[in-house]
OpenMM code with the backbone's topology and positions (N, CA, C; nanometers):
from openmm import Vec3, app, unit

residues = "UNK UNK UNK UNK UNK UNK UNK UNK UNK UNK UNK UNK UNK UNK UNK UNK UNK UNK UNK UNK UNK UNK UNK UNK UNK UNK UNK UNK UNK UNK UNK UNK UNK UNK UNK UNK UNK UNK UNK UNK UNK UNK UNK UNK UNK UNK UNK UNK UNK UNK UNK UNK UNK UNK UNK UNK UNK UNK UNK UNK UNK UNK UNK UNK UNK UNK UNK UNK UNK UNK UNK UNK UNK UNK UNK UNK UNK UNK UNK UNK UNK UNK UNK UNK UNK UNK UNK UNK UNK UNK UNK UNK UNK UNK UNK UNK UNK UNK UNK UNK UNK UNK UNK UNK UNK UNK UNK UNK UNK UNK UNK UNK UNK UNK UNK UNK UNK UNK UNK UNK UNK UNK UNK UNK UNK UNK UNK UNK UNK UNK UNK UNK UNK UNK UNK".split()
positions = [
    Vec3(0.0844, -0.1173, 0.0000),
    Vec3(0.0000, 0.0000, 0.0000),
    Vec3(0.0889, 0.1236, 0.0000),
    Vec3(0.0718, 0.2379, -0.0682),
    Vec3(0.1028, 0.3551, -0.0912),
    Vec3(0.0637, 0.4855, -0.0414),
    Vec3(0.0894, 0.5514, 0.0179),
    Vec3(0.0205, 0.7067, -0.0182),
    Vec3(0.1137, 0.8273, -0.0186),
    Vec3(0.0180, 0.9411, -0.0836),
    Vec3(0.0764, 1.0684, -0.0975),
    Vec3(0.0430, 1.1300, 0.0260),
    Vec3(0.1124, 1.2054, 0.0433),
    Vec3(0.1442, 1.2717, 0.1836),
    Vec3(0.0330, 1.3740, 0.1694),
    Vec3(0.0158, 1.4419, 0.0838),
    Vec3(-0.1211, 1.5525, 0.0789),
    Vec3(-0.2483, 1.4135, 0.1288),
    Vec3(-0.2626, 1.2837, 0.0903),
    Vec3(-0.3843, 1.2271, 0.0827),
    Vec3(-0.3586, 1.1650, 0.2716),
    Vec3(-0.2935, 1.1771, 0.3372),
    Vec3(-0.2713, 1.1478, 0.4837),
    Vec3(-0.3562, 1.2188, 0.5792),
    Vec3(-0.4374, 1.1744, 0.6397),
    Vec3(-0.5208, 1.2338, 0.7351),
    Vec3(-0.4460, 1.2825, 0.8172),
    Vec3(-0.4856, 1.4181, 0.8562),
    Vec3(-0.4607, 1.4927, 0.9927),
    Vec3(-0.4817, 1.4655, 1.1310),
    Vec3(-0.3832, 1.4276, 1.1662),
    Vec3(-0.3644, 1.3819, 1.3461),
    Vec3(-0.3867, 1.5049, 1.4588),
    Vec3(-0.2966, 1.5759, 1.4087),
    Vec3(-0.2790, 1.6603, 1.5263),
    Vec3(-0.2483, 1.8176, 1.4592),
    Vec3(-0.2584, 1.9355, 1.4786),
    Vec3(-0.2043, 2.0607, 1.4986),
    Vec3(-0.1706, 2.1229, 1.5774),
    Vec3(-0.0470, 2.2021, 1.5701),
    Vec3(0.0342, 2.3115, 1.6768),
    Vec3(-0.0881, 2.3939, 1.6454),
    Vec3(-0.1029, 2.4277, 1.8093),
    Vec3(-0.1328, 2.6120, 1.8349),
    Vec3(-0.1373, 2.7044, 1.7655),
    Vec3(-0.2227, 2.7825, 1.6686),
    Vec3(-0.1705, 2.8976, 1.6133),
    Vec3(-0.1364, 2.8889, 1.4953),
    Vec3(-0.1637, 2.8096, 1.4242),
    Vec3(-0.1089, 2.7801, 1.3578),
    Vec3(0.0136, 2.7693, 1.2959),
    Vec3(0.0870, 2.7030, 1.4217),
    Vec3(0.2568, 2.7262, 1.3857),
    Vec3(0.3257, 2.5774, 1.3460),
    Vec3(0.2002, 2.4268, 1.3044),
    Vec3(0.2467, 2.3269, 1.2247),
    Vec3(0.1243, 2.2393, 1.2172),
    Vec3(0.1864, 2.1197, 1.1944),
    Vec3(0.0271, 2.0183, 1.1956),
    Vec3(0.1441, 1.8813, 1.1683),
    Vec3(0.0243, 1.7543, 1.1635),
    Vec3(0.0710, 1.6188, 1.1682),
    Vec3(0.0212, 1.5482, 1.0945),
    Vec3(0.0427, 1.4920, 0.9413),
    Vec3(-0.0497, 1.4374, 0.9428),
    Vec3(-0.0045, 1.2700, 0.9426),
    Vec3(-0.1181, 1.1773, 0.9925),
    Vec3(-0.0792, 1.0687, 1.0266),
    Vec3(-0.1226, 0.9572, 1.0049),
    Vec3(-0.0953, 0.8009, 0.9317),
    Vec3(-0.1592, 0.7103, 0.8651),
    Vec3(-0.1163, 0.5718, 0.9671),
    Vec3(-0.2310, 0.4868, 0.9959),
    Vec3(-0.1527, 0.3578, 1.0364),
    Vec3(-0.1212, 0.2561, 0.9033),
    Vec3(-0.0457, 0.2465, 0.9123),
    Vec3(0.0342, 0.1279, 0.8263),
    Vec3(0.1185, 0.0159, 0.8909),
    Vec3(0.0287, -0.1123, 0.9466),
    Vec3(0.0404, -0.1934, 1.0252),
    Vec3(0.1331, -0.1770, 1.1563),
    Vec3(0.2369, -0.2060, 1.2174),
    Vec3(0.2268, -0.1458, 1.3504),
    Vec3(0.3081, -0.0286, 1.3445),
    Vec3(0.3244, 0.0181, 1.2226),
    Vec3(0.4187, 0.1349, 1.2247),
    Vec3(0.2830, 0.2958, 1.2029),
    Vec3(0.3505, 0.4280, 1.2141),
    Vec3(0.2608, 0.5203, 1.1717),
    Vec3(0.2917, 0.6080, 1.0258),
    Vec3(0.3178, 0.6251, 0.9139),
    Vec3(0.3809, 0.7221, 0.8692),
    Vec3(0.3012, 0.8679, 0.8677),
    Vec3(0.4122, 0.9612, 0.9368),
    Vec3(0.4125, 1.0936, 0.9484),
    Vec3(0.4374, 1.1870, 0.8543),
    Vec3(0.3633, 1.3123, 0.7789),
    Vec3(0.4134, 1.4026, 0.7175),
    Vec3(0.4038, 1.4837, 0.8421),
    Vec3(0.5057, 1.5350, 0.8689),
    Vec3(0.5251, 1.6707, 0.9563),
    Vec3(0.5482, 1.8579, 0.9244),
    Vec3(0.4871, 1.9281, 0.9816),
    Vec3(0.5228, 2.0359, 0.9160),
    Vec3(0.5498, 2.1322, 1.0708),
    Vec3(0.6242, 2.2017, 1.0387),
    Vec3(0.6998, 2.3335, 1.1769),
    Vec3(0.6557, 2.4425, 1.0886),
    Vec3(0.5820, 2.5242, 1.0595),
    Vec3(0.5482, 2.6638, 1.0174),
    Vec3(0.6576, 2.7573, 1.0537),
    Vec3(0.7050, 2.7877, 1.1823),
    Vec3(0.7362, 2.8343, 1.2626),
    Vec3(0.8444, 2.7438, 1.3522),
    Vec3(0.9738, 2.8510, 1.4108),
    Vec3(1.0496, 2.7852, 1.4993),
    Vec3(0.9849, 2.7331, 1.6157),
    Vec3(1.0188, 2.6070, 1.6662),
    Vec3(0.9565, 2.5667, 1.7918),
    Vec3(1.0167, 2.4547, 1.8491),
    Vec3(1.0364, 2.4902, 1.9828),
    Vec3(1.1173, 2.4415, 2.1227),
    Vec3(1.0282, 2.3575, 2.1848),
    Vec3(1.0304, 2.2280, 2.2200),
    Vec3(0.9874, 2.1488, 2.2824),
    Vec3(0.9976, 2.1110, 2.4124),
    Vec3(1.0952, 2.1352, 2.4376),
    Vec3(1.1794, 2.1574, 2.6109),
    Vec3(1.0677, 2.1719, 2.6644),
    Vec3(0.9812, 2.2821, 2.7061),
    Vec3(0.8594, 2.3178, 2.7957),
    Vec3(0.7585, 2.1672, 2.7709),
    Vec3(0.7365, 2.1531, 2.6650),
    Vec3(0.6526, 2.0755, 2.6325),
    Vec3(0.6906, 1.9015, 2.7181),
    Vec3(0.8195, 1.9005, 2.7055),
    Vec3(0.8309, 1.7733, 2.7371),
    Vec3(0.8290, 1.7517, 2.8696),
    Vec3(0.8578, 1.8647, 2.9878),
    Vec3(0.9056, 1.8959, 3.1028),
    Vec3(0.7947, 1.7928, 3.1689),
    Vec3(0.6663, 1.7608, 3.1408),
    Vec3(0.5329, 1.6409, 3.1812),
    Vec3(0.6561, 1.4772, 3.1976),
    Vec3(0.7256, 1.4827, 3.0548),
    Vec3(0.7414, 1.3561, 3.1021),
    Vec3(0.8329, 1.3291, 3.1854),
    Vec3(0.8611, 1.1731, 3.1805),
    Vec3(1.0094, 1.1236, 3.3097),
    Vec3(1.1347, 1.2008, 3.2551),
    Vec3(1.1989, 1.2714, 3.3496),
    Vec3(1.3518, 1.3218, 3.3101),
    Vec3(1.2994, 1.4329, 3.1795),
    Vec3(1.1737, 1.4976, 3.1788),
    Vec3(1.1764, 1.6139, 3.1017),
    Vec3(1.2392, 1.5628, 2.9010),
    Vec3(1.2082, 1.4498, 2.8626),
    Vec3(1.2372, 1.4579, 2.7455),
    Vec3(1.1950, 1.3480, 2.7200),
    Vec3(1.1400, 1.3235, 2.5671),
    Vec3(1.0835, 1.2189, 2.4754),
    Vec3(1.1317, 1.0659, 2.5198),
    Vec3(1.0163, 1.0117, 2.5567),
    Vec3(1.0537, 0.8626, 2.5499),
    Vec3(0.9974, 0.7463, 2.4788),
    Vec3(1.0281, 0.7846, 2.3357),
    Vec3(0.9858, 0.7452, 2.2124),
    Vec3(1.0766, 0.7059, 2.1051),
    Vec3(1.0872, 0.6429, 2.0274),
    Vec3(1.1627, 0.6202, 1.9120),
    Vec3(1.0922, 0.6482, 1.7814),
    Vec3(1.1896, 0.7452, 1.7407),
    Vec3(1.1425, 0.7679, 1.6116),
    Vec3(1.2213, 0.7548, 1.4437),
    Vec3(1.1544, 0.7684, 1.3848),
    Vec3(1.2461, 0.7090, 1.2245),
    Vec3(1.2219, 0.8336, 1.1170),
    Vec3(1.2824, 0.8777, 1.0461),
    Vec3(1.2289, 1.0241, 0.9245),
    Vec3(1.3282, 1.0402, 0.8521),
    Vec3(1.3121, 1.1251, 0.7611),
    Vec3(1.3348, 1.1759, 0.7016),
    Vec3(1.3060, 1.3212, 0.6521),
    Vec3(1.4225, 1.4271, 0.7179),
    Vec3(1.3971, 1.5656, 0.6457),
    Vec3(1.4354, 1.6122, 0.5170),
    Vec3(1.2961, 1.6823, 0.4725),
    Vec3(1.3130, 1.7245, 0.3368),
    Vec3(1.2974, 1.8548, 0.3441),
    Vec3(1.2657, 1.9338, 0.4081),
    Vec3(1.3330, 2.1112, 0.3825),
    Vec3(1.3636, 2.1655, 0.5520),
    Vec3(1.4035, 2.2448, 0.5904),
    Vec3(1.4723, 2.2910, 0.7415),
    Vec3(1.5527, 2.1965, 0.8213),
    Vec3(1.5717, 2.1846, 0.9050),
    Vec3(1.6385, 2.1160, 0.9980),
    Vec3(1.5671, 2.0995, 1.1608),
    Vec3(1.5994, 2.0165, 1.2381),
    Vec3(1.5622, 1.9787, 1.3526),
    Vec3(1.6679, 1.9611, 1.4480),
    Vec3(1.7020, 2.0155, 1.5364),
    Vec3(1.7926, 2.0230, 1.6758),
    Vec3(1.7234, 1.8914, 1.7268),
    Vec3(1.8238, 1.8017, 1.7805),
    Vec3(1.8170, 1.7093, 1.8694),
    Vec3(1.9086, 1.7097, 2.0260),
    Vec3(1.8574, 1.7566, 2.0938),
    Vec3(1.9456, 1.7852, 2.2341),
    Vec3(1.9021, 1.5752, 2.2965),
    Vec3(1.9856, 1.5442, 2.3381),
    Vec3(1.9521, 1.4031, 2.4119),
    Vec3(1.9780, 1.4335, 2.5537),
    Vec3(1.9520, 1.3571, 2.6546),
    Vec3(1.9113, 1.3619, 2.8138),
    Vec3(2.0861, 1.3552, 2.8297),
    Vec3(2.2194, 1.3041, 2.7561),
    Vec3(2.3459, 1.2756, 2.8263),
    Vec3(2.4092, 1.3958, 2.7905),
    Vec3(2.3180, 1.5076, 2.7349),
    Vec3(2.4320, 1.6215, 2.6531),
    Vec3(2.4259, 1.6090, 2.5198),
    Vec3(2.4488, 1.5168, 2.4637),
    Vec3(2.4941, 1.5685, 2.3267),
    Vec3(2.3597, 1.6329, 2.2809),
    Vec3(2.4283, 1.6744, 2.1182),
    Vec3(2.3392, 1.7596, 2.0758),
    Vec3(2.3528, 1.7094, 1.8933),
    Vec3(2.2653, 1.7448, 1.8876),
    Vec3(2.2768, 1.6623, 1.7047),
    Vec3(2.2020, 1.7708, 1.6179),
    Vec3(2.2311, 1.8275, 1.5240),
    Vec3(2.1094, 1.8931, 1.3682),
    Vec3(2.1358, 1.8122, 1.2597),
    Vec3(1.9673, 1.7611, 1.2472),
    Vec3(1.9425, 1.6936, 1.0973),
    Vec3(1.9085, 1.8039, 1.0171),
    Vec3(1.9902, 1.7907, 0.9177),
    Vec3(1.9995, 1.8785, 0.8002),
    Vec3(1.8789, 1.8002, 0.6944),
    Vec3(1.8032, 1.8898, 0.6169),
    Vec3(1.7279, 1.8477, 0.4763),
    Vec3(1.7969, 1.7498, 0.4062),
    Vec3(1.7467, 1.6217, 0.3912),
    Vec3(1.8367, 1.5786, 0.2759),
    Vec3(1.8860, 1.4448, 0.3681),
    Vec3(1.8657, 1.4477, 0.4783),
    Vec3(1.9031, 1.3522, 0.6022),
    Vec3(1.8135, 1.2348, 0.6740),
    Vec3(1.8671, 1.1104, 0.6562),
    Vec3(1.7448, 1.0644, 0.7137),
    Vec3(1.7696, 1.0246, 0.8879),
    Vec3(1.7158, 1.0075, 1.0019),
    Vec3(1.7182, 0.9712, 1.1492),
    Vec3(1.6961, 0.8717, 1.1927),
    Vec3(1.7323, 0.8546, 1.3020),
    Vec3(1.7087, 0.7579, 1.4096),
    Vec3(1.7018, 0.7719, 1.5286),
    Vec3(1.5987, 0.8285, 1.5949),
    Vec3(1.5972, 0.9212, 1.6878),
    Vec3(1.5551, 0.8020, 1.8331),
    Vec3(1.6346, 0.8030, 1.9088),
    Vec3(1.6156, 0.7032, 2.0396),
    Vec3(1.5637, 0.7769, 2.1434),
    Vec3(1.4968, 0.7115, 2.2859),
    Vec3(1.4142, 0.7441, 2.3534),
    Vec3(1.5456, 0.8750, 2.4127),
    Vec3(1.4808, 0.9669, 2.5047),
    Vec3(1.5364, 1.0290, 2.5509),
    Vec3(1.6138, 1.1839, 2.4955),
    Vec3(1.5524, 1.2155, 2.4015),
    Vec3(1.5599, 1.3324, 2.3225),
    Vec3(1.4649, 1.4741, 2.3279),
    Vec3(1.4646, 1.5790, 2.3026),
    Vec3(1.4018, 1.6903, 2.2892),
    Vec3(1.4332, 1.7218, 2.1840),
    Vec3(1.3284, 1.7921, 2.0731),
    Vec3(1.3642, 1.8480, 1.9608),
    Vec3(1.3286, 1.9714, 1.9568),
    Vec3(1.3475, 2.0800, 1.8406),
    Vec3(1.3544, 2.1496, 1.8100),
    Vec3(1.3731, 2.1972, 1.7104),
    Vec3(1.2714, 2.2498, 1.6281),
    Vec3(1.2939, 2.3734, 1.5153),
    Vec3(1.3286, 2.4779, 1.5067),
    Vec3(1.4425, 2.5132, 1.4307),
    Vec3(1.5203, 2.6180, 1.4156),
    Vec3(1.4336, 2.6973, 1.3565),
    Vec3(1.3684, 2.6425, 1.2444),
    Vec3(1.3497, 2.7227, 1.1084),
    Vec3(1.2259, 2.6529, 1.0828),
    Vec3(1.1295, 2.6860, 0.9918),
    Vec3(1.0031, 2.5979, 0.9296),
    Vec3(1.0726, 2.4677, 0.8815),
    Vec3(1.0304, 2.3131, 0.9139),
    Vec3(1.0855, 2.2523, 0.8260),
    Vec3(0.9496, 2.1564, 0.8243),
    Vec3(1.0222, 2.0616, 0.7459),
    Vec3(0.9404, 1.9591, 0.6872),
    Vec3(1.0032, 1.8053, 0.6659),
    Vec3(0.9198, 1.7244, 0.7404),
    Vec3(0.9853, 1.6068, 0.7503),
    Vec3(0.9029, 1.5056, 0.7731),
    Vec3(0.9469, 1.3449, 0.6772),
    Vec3(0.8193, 1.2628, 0.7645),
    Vec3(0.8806, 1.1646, 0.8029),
    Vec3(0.7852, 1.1150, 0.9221),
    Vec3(0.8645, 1.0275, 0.9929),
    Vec3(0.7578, 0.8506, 0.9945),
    Vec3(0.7993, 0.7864, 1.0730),
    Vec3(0.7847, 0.6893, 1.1036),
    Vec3(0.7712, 0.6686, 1.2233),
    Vec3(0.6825, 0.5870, 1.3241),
    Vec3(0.6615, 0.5855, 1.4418),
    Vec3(0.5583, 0.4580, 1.5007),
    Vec3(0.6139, 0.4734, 1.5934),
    Vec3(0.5345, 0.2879, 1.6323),
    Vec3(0.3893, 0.3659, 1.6571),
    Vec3(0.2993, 0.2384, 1.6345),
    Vec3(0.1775, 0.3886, 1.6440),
    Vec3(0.1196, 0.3559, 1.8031),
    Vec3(0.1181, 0.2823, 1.8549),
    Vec3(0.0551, 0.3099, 2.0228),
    Vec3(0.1205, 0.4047, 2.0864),
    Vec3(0.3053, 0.4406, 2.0757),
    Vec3(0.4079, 0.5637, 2.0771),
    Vec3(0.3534, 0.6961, 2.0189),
    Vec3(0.3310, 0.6957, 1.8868),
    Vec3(0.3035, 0.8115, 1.8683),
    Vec3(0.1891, 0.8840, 1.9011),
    Vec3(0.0322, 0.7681, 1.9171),
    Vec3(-0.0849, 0.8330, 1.9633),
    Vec3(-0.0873, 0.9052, 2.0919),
    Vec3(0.0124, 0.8091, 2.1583),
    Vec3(0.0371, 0.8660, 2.3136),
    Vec3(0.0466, 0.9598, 2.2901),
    Vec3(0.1896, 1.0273, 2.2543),
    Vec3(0.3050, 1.1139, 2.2108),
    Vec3(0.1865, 1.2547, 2.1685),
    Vec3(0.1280, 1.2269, 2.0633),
    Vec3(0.0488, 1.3387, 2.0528),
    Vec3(-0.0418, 1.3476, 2.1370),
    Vec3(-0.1356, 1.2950, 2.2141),
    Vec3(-0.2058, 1.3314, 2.3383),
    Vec3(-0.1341, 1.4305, 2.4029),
    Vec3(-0.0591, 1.3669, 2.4800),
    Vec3(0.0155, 1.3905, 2.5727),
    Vec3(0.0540, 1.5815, 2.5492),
    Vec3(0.1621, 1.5374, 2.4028),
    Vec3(0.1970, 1.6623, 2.3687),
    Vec3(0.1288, 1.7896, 2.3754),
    Vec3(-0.0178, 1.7331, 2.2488),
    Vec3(-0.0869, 1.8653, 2.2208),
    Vec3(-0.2526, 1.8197, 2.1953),
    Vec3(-0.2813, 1.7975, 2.3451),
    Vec3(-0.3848, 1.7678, 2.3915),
    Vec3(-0.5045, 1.8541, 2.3037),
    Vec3(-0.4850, 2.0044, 2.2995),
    Vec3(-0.5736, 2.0414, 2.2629),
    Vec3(-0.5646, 2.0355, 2.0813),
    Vec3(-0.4474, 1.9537, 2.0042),
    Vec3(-0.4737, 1.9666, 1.9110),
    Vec3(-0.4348, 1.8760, 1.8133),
    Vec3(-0.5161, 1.7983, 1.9543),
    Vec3(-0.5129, 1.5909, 1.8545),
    Vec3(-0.6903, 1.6186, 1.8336),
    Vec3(-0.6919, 1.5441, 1.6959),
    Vec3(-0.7960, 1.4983, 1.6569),
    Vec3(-0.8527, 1.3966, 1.7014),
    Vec3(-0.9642, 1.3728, 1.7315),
    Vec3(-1.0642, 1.2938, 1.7869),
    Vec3(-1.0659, 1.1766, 1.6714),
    Vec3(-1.1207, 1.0769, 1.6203),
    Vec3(-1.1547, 0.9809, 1.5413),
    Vec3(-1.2798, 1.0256, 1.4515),
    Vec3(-1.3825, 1.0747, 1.5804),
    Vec3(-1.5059, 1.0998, 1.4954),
    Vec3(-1.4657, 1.2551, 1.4008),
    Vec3(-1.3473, 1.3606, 1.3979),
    Vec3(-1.3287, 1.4552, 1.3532),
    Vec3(-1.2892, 1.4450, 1.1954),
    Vec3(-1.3505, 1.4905, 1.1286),
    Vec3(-1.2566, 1.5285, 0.9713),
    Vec3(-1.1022, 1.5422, 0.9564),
    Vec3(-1.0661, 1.4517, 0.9107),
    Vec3(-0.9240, 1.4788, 0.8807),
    Vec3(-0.9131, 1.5939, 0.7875),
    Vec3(-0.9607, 1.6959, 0.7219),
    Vec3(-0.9537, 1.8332, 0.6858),
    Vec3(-0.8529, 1.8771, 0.7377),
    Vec3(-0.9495, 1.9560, 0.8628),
    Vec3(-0.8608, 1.9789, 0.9548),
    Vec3(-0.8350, 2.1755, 0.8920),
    Vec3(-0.7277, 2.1908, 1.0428),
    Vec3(-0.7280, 2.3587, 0.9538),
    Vec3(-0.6105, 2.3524, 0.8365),
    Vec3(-0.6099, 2.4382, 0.7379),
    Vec3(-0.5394, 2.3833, 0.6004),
    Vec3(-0.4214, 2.5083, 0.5906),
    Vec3(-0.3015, 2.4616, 0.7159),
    Vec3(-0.2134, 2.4963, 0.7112),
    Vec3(-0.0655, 2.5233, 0.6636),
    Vec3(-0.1079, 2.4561, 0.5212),
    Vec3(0.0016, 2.3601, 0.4743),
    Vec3(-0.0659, 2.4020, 0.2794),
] * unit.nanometer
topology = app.Topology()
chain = topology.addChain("A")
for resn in residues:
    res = topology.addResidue(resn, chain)
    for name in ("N", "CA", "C"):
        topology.addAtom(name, app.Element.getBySymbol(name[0]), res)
């Protein structure tokens, strides 16, 4: 099975319109088109979970901006456009710049993941994947 990333239902949207998610199950994996409108820091956001940062694994590929990866031991990583990831539990991200990237994600991980995240701007099941047309 195939799809185009425009034909991917909408999961979730940032606030304000400063990104959106959109998100497909494809057996136990999720594929993600992601979009950052806008720079945005996750740090605050993650501060809910254990040790203040992502405890998720994730898989992508960026195709325009870049993404800061700070991890819980220090280091610090930027995926450049053009790059693909492997992002292990224990990370915070960050957008520098608008980018665009899709990822891959176990999907009971990522449904959490967006709850959790952006409670007020996960889609329900019974909602239109429409959605606001930020993109």
């Amino acid at each position: 099975m195939h799809y185009k990333l425009e034909d991917i239902p909408l999961l979730s949207y940032y606030p304000d319109g400063a990104g959106l998610m959109r998100s497909v199950k494809a057996g136990e994996m999720q594929i993600g088109d992601v979009w950052a409108h806008i720079p945005i820091d996750y740090t605050d956001a993650y501060a809910a979970f254990e040790d203040g940062v992502c405890p998720y694994t994730h898989y992508g590929y960026v195709i325009s901006g870049r993404i800061r990866v700070r991890y819980l031991d220090g280091d610090e990583e930027v995926i450049e456009a053009g790059s693909a990831y492997h992002l292990t539990p224990g990370h915070i991200l960050s957008y520098d710049e608008p980018s665009h990237h899709v990822e891959f994600n176990y999907d009971a991980e990522i449904i959490e993941q967006t709850r959790r995240l952006m409670p007020e701007g996960t889609l329900d099941e019974e909602q239109s994947p429409a959605g606001p047309e930020s993109d």
